[in-house]
N, C-alpha and C positions, 0 to 999 in steps of 0.2 A: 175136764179142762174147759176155763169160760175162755169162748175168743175172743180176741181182741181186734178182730177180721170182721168187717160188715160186710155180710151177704144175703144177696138179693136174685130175687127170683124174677121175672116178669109174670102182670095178671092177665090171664087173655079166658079164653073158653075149656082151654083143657083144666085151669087149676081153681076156677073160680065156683068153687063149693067150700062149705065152714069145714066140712070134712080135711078135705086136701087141704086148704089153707094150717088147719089147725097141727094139721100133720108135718107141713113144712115148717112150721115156726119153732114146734117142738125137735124137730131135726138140727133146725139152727139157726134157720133164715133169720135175719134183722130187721127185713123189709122190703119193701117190693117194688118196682116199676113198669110205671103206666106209656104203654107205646101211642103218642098221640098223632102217630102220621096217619093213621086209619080212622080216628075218632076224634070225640071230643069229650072232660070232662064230663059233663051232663050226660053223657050215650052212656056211660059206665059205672052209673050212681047204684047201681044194684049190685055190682061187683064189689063195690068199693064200702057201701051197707055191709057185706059178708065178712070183707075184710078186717073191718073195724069192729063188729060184734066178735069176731073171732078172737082178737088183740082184746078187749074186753074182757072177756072170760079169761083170759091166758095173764093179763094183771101185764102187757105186754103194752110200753108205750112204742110202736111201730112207726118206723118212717116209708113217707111215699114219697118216690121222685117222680115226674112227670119227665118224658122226652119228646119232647115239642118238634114240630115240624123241619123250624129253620132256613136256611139256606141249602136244604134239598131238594134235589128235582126227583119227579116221580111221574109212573105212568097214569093215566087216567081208571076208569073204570069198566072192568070187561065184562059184559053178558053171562060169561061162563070162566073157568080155569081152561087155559089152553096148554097143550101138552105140546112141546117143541121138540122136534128131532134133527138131529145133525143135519144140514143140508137143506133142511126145510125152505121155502120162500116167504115173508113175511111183507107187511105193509105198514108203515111207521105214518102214521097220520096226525095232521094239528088236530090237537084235543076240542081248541075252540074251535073250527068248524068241521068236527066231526059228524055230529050226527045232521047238519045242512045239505055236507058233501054226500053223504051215506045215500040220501037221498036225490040228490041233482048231479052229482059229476056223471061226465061219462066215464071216467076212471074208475070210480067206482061201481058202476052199473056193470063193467065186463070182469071186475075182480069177484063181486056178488055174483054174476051170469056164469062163471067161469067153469067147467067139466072139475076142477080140483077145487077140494075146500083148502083155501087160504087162509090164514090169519090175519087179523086186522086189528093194530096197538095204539090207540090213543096216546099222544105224546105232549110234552106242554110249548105252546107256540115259542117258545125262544129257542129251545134247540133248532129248530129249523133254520136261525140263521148263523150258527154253526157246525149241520151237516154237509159231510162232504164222502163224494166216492171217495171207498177204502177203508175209509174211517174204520173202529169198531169200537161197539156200542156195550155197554156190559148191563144186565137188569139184574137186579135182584141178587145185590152185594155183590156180582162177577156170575153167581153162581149159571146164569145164561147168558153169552157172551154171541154179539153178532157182527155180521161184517156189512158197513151198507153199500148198495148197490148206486147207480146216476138216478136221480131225482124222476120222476113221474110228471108232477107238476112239483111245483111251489113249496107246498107243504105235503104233500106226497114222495117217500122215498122208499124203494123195496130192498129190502135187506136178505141173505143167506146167515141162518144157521149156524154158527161153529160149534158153539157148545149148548146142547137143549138142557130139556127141563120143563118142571111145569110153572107157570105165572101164572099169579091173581092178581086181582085186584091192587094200586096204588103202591107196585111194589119201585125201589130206586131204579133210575136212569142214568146213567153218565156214558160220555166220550171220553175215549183213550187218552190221555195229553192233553186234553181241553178244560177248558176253566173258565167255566161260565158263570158272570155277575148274577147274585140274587141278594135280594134285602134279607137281612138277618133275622127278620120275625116276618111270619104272614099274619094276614089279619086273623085266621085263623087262632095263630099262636095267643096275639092280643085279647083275644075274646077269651081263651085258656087261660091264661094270667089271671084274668078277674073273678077267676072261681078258685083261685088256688087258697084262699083262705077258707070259704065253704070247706071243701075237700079234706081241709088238713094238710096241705101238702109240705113236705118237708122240703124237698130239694127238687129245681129244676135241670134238665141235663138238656145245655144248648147243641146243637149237632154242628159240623162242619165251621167250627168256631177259626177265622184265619186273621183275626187282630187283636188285638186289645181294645176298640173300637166296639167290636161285636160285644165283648163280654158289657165293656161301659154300657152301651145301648141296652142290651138287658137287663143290668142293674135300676138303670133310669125309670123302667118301666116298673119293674119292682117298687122303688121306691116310693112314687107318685101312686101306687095305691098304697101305701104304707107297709109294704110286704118286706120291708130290707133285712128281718130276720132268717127270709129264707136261702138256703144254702145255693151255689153257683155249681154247677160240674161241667167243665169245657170237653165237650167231644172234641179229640181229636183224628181227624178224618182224612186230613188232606196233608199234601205236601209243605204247602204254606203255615197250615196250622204248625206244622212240626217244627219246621223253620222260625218261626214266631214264638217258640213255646218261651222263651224265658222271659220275654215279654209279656204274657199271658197270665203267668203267675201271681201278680200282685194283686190280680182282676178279677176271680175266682177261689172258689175254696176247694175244690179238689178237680184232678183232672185223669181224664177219662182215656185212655186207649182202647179206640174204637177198631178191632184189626177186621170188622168187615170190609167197611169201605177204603179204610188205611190201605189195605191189602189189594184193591182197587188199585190206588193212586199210585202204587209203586209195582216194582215186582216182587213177586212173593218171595223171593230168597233174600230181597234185602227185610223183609218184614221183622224174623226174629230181631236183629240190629238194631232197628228202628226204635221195637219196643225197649230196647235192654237202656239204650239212649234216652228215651222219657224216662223213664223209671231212674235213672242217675242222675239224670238233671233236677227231677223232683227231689229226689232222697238228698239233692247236696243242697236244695232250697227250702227242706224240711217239707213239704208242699204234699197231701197225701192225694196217690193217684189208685184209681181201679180199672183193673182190668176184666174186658167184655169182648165176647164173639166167639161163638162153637168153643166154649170152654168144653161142652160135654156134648157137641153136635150129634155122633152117636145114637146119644139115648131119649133122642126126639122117636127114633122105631126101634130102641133097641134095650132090656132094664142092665145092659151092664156095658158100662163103658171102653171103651179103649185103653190100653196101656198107654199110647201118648198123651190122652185126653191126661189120665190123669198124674202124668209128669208134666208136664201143662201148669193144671194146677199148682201142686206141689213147684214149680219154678217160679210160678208169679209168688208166689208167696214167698220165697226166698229170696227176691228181687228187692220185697220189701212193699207191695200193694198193701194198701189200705183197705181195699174193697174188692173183692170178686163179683161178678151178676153173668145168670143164666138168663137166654133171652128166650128164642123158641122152644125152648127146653121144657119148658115149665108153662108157656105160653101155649100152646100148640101142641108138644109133646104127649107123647104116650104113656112116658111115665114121671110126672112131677113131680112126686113125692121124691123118690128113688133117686132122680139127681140131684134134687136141693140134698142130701142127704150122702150123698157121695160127693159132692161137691164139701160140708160139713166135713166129712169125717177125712180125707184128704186132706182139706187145708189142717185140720187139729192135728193130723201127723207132722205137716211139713213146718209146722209152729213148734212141734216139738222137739225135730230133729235141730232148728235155727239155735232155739231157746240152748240144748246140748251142744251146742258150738262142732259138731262134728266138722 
């Protein structure tokens, strides 16, 4: 059965060999996504060589979406992966003068001096004039969640623990309820755009998208290098995004339910709603959208999936998604192949049962 479901895998370090690749495509994948909050184009011209010789021999014209920075915050860069445990005590520092401070605070000199090793989070200077005692802090999609403590100094604030876990390197930041201004492209982003025709790139996926303004702005940029054949995908992330969506529509060519950080910005039991709400709002504007995040979380350590995972699946597709995509799955994961491939054979059941009108 050929689908009519584009899905997509992300390219990271677990899947970027012509083997895996080749293995995914023949499974079912359509095409792939490049995570550019950690890189940039140019860092991954070797992967993206693999991919395209792959697609080559397979007679396979393949699409690449890039996922640009955007209007998310993140943490800085850590020495090591720190492994956090419930209860823990922690040190949330301005990024900009982190390693200044590291060296001249006396704050720091007794937190480094101190009988307990600490942990110590490079953070980006605007948060700070948004933390407040109580607050809580969520890293890395929710999945470590903290609570902050009274301020130290200025840009210095100690936080406890609620929910650990391990963090690397440049993973998201946000506040509870808070909603902090950022420009919709970093220059980062800007310098990504003007490689996206080197690349091949078929489709960009803007994150945290909360106007019609933001989509406009990245259009512009598009256009002004003559890029406006390339596709638009509005992550939707935030509350506002959601509230905004039918506004959004005219602006973009497919939209995205992002339920990592979605799942963030609300509580999780309104979440399933939420999505079922994009999904009918789209289907009545014809407007095709895909759905992303721990589709098959699972079998990042594990080669067979969950039963919910893959009622999951099989629901988004009955929703009417245009587009499925595996993120650390495939990226990261242990077993890449295996879930592009149960992710495949999944959706072709739940295609089938729609198609039989049950």
């Amino acid at each position: 059965m050929k689908h009519s479901l584009h899905l997509y895998g992300t390219l990271g370090p677990a899947c970027a060999t012509k083997e895996k690749i080749r293995t995914m495509f023949l499974s079912g994948m359509t095409g792939m996504r490049l995570n550019l909050s950690h890189s940039n184009l140019d860092d991954c011209k070797d992967w993206l060589q693999q991919y395209y010789e792959v697609s080559e021999r397979l007679h396979i014209v393949p699409e690449l979406l890039v996922d640009l920075q955007g209007p998310e915050l993140r943490i800085g860069t850590l020495d090591i992966p720190l492994s956090l445990s419930e209860n823990d005590l922690i040190f949330l520092v301005s990024e900009k003068s982190f390693d200044k401070r590291k060296e001249n605070s006396a704050i720091f000199s007794r937190i480094i001096a101190g009988e307990d090793e600490l942990s110590i989070i490079p953070c980006p200077d605007i948060l700070f004039s948004y933390f407040d005692e109580g607050q809580e802090v969520k890293l890395n999609d929710g999945k470590i969640v903290l609570e902050l403590s009274a301020p130290l100094e200025e840009d210095i604030f100690c936080a406890k623990v609620k929910k650990g876990g391990e963090l690397t390197s440049r993973k998201s930041i946000a506040i509870k309820d808070v909603t902090v201004p950022l420009p919709v492209l970093t220059e980062t982003d800007k310098q990504n755009l003007k490689l996206l025709r080197k690349y091949h790139v078929t489709g960009v996926m803007l994150p945290f998208v909360r106007n019609a303004d933001d989509l406009i702005t990245l259009r512009k940029e598009l256009c002004a290098d003559g890029m406006d054949y390339i596709r638009i995908f509005a992550k939707i992330e935030s509350l506002e995004g959601v509230e905004n969506l039918p506004s959004l529509l005219p602006f973009c060519d497919e939209i995205v339910i992002a339920r990592g950080d979605l799942g963030n910005a609300i509580p999780l039991p309104k979440l399933p709603a939420i999505q079922k709400r994009i999904a009918m709002t789209c289907l009545r504007a014809k407007k095709p959208f895909m759905v992303v995040t721990q589709m098959l979380a699972s079998m990042e350590q594990n080669p067979v999936p969950t039963r919910a995972e893959v009622t999951d699946i099989f629901q988004a597709v009955l929703d009417g998604a245009s587009s499925l995509m595996l993120t650390g799955e495939t990226a990261v994961g242990a077993y890449p192949e295996e879930a592009i491939k149960i992710l495949a054979q999944t959706s072709e059941e739940a295609l089938r049962f729609k198609i039989a009108k049950f």
